[in-house]
ZAMARGU-4260 file (C-alpha; in steps of 0.2 Angstrom, whole numbers, plus 5000, padded with zeros to 4 digits):
<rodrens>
0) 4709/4780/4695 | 4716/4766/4706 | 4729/4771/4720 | 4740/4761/4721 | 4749/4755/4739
5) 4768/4759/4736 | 4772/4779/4737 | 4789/4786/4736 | 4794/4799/4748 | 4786/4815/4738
10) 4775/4805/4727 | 4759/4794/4724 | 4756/4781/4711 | 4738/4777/4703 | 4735/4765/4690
15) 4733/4773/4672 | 4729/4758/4662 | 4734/4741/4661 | 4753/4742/4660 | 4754/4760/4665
20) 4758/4771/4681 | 4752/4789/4685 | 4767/4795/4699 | 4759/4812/4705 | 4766/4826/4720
25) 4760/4818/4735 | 4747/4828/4742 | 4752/4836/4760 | 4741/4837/4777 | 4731/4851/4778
30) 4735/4852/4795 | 4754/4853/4790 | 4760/4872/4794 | 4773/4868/4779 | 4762/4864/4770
35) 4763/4874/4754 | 4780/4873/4753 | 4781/4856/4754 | 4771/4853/4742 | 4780/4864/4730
40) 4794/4855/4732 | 4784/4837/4727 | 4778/4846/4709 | 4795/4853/4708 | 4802/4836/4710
45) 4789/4827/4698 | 4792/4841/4684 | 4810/4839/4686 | 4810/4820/4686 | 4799/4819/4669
50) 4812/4831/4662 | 4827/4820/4669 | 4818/4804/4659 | 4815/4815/4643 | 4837/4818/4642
55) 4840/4801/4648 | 4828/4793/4633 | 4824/4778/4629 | 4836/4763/4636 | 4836/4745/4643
60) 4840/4751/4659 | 4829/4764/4663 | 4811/4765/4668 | 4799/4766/4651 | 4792/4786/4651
65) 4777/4787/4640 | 4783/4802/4628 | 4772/4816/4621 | 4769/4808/4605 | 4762/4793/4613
70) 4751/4803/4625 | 4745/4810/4610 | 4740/4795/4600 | 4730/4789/4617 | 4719/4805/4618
75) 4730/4814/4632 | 4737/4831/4630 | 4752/4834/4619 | 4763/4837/4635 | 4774/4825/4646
80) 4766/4833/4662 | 4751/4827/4662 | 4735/4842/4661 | 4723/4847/4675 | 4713/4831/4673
85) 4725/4819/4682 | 4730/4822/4697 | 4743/4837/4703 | 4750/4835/4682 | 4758/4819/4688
90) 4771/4808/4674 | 4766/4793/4665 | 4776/4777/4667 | 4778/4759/4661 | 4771/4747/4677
95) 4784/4734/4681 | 4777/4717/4681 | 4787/4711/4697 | 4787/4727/4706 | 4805/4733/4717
100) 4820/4725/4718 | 4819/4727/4735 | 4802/4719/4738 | 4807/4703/4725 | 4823/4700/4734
105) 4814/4699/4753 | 4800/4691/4744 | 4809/4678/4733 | 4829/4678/4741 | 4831/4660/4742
110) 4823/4657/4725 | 4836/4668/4716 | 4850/4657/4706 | 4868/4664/4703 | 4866/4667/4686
115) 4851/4679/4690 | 4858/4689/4701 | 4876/4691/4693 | 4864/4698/4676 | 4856/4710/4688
120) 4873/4717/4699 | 4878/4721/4680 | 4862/4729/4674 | 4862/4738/4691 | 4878/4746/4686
125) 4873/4747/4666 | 4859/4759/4671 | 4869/4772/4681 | 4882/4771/4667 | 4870/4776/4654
130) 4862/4789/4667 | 4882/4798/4670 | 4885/4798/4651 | 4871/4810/4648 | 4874/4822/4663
135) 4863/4815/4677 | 4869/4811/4694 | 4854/4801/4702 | 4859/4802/4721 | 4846/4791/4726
140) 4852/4774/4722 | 4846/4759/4734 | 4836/4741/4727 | 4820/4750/4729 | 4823/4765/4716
145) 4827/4748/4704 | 4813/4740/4697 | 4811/4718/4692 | 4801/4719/4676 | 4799/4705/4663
150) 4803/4703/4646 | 4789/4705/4632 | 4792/4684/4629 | 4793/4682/4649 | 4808/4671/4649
155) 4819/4682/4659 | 4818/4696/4673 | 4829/4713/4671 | 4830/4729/4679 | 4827/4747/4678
160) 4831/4762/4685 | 4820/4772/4694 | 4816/4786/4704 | 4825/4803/4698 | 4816/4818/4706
165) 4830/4820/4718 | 4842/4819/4704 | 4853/4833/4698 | 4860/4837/4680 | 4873/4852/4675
170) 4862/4855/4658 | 4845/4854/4669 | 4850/4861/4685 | 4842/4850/4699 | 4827/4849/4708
175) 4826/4848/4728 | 4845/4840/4731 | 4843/4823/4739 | 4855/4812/4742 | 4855/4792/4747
180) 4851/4783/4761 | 4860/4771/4771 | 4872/4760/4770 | 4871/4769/4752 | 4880/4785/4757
185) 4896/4787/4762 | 4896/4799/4778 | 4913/4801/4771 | 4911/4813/4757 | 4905/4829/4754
190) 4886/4832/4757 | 4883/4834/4738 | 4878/4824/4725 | 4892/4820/4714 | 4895/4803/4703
195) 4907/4796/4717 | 4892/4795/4727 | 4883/4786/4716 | 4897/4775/4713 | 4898/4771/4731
200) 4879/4765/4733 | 4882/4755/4718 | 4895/4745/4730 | 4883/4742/4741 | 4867/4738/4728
205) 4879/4725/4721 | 4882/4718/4736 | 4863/4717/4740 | 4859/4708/4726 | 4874/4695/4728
210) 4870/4692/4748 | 4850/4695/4746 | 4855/4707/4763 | 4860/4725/4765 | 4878/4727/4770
215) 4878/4726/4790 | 4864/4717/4791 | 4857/4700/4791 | 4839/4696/4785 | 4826/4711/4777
220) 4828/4731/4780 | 4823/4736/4798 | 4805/4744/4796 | 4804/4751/4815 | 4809/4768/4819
225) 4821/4762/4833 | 4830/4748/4822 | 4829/4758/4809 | 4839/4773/4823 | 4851/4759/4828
230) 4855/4752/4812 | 4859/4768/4804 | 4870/4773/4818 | 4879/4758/4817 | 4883/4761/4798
235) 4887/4776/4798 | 4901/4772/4813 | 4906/4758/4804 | 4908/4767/4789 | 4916/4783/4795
240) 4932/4769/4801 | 4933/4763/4783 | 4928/4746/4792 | 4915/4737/4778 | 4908/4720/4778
245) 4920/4705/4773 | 4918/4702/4754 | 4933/4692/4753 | 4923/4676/4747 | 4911/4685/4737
250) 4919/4684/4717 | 4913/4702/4713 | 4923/4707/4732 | 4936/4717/4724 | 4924/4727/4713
255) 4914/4732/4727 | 4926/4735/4738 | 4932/4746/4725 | 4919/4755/4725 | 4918/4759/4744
260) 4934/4765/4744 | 4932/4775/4731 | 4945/4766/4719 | 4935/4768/4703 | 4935/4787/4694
265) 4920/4782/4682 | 4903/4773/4681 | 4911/4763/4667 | 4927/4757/4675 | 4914/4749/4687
270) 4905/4740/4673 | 4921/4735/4664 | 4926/4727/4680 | 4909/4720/4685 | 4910/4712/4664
275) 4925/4705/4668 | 4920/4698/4681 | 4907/4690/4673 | 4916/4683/4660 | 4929/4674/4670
280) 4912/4665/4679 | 4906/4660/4662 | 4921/4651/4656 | 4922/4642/4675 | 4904/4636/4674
285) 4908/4629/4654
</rodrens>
């Protein structure tokens, strides 16, 4: 099987077939003296993740996970984790033809219309909707746990959700508790995963996707180690004195400032807002 070059931070991605993904447990140094643990925790996560998708089901928002029946039909073993001949009983999921968010928005920013990007703050926040109303906190929420994939015609670009191995759910318990990275976590809370949380990083994805830039920061995510250090430490001081990043001019400001300051209780008071939002562009643009 194909490796692929993008790898999350306890997995590994192969190509499958055309249009599909194999994400397996990374595989750990030898060398590592953790190393067994560490890569108990990567199966843990995968398992966990494949049962996360199995709740979630099948919706617009959220990443394609190619069930047990359909395994079935192509020949594979009746059984969403994958058997001993792929590699470390990895998941199956639909590739995205345009890859991250992350990646499209430093690849193609100045290409992105207003209409684009107001469809995709929505479906950002339409996604983690659907994922609290079944029970699920994701806790990882950034543009690159969001993926740009086009419709079966091509005529438009939407998004899905992503990555949910660090996820945790009342019903399924949770995996290896993660939480997000910055500017997507508030230093301010509670070092747990909770829907507040998630509803905080939304604030910041939003304002991603309507800037094309991380809050705090001009241009694309620092990649070194030190400004990677410095920019952190910078956020996290910033956002420890409630002091965020004018959105005054922005039209979706007073939704994400909403959310950094925690004003929303609910995912779907976010959307509400955000649809409203949209709604009052639409009738200016008539």
């Amino acid at each position: 099987m194909e490796s692929l070059p993008y790898r999350g931070s306890t997995s590994s991605f192969y190509r499958f077939d055309s249009g599909t993904v194999l994400k397996s447990p990374m595989k750990v140094w030898e060398g590592n003296p953790n190393r067994e643990r560490l890569q108990a925790e990567n199966e843990v996560a995968i398992r966990f993740e494949g049962q996360i998708l199995y709740k979630l089901g099948s919706h617009p928002r959220i990443v394609p996970f190619v069930d047990p029946p359909n395994l079935h039909s192509r020949g594979l073993s009746n059984n969403r984790y994958l058997g001993p001949h792929t590699p470390s009983g990895g998941i199956l999921l639909s590739q995205a033809s345009h890859g991250t968010l992350q990646a499209y928005l430093d690849s193609n920013n100045t290409a992105i219309d207003k209409s684009l990007r107001w469809k995709w703050s929505v479906q950002a926040v339409e996604a983690v909707a659907h994922v609290h109303s079944q029970g699920v906190i994701h806790s990882d929420l950034k543009p690159e746990n969001y993926l740009v994939h086009a419709t079966a015609d091509g005529s438009s670009l939407d998004l899905w959700l992503c990555d949910f191995g660090g996820s945790t759910c009342r019903e399924l318990g949770h995996s290896i508790p993660h939480l997000p990275d910055d500017p997507f976590f508030d230093v301010r809370m509670p070092w747990i995963p909770t829907e507040a949380i998630d509803i905080f990083s939304l604030g910041s994805i939003i304002y991603t996707i309507l800037t094309g830039h991380w809050p705090y920061r001009e241009g694309t995510p620092p990649l070194k180690l030190d400004d990677i250090g410095f920019y952190e430490t910078y956020v996290n001081e910033m956002i420890t004195k409630g002091v965020f990043p004018d959105v005054s001019s922005l039209r979706a400001g007073k939704v994400i400032r909403g959310c950094w300051d925690h004003q929303y209780q609910t995912t779907k008071e976010v959307l509400e807002a955000m649809r409203l939002e949209l709604a009052a562009l639409d009738k200016e643009d008539v």
